[in-house]
C-alpha positions, -999 to 999 in steps of 0.1 A, spaced: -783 113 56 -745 118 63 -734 143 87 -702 164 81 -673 165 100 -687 201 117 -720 186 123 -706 157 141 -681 181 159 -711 204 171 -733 171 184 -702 162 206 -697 198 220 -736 200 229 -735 164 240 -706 175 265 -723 203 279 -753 186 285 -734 159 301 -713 183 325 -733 213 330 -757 213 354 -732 195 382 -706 216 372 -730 247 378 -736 231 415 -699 227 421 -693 262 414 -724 274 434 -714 257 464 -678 265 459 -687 307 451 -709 304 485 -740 310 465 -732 337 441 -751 328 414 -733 350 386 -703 342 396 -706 304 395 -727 304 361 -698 325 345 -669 298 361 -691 271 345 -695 286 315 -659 294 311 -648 261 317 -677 241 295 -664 266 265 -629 255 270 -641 224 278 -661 217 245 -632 232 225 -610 201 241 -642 177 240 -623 154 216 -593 146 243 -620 146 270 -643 120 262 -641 101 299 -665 110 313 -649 113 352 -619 132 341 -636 154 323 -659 166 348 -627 167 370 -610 184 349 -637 209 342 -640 215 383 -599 226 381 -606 251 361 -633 265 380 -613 263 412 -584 279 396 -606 310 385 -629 312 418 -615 344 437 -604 327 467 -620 357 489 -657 366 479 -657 405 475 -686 418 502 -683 450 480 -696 437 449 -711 407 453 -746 395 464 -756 396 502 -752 368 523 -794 366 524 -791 361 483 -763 336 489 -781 315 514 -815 316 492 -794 301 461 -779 273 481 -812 266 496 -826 257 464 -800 228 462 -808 217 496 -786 235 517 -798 251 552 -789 276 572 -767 259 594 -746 241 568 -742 278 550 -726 292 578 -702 262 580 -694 257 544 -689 301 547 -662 290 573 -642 271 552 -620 284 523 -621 281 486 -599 251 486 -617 237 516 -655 240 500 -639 223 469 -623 196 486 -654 185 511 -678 189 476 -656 168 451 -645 143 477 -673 139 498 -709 152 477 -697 141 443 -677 113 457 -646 118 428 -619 92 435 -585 102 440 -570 104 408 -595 130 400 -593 149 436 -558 153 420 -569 169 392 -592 193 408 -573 202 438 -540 202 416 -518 180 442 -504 149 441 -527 118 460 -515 124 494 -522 157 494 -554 159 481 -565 130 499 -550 153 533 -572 185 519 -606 160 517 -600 150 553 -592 179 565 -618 196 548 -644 170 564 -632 177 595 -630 213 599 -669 211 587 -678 180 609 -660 200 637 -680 237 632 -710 219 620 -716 201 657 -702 235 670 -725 256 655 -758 225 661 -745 228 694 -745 266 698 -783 269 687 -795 243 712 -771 254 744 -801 272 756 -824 250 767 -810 251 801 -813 225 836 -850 214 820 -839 206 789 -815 185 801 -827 169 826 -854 158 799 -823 148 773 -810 129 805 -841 111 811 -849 105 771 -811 90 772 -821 69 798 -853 60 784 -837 51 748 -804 32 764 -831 7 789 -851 1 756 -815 -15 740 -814 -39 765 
């Protein structure tokens, strides 16, 4: 059996969106802050234009990175609290790909840009060349927006862990003092 030229072209387009989808659908979740609509339509946006391009995409890496521009460039950089879903249905979408409380409330803190950056760079590990791509800068640059986006949310993260546990007042930490001291004579 032969396949025709449309056949083969509609095997490559569902290949690619099988091979892109679901991690592009993450990206866009954690980039929309958990608003599930909006992500699956910036997905499904890109994959369409995506699969119509499928023939000058074939590698694999700058495909997905290129598909991840073109989410970024249509993600509103300001989620409307109007419209879209409360910060409780947010926070239950992103805790269904592992995301807690505490990490919500410092990926919230960061921008669009930001939220991209620390996800491509850092969670999806995309070399530079692609960060390019996505972020739509030249090396420097997007290697600057990575780091800087991994600081900011290193910086609020410990912040924010630090703000929870602040209350454990002079008992709790004269028991962190004496666990310290415990754990440093074991080193020895």
């Amino acid at each position: 059996m032969t396949l025709r030229a449309s056949d083969e072209e509609g095997l490559l387009r569902a290949a690619f969106r099988d091979a892109h989808g679901p991690r592009l659908n993450g990206f866009a979740l954690l980039v929309t802050l958990g608003d599930q609509s909006l992500a699956a339509a910036l997905a499904a946006d890109a994959l369409d234009e995506g699969t119509r391009q499928a023939d000058a995409l074939r590698h694999p890496e700058r495909a997905a990175a290129w598909l991840r521009a073109r989410v970024l460039k249509a993600t509103p950089q300001r989620h409307p609290r109007r419209n879209g879903p409360r910060d409780e249905e947010r926070r239950m979408a992103l805790a269904a790909i592992g995301v807690d409380g505490l990490t919500f409330g410092t990926l919230a803190s960061l921008t669009v840009k930001e939220r991209a950056a620390l996800v491509a760079g850092d969670l999806e590990g995309f070399a530079v060349l692609d960060l390019e791509v996505i972020l739509g800068s030249g090396p420097r640059v997007a290697e600057r927006h990575v780091s800087e986006a991994r600081r900011k949310f290193f910086e609020r993260q410990v912040a924010e862990d630090h703000a929870q546990f602040a209350r454990i007042g002079r008992l709790g930490l004269r028991v962190r003092e004496i666990v310290d001291q415990a754990l440093t004579r074991n080193r020895r």
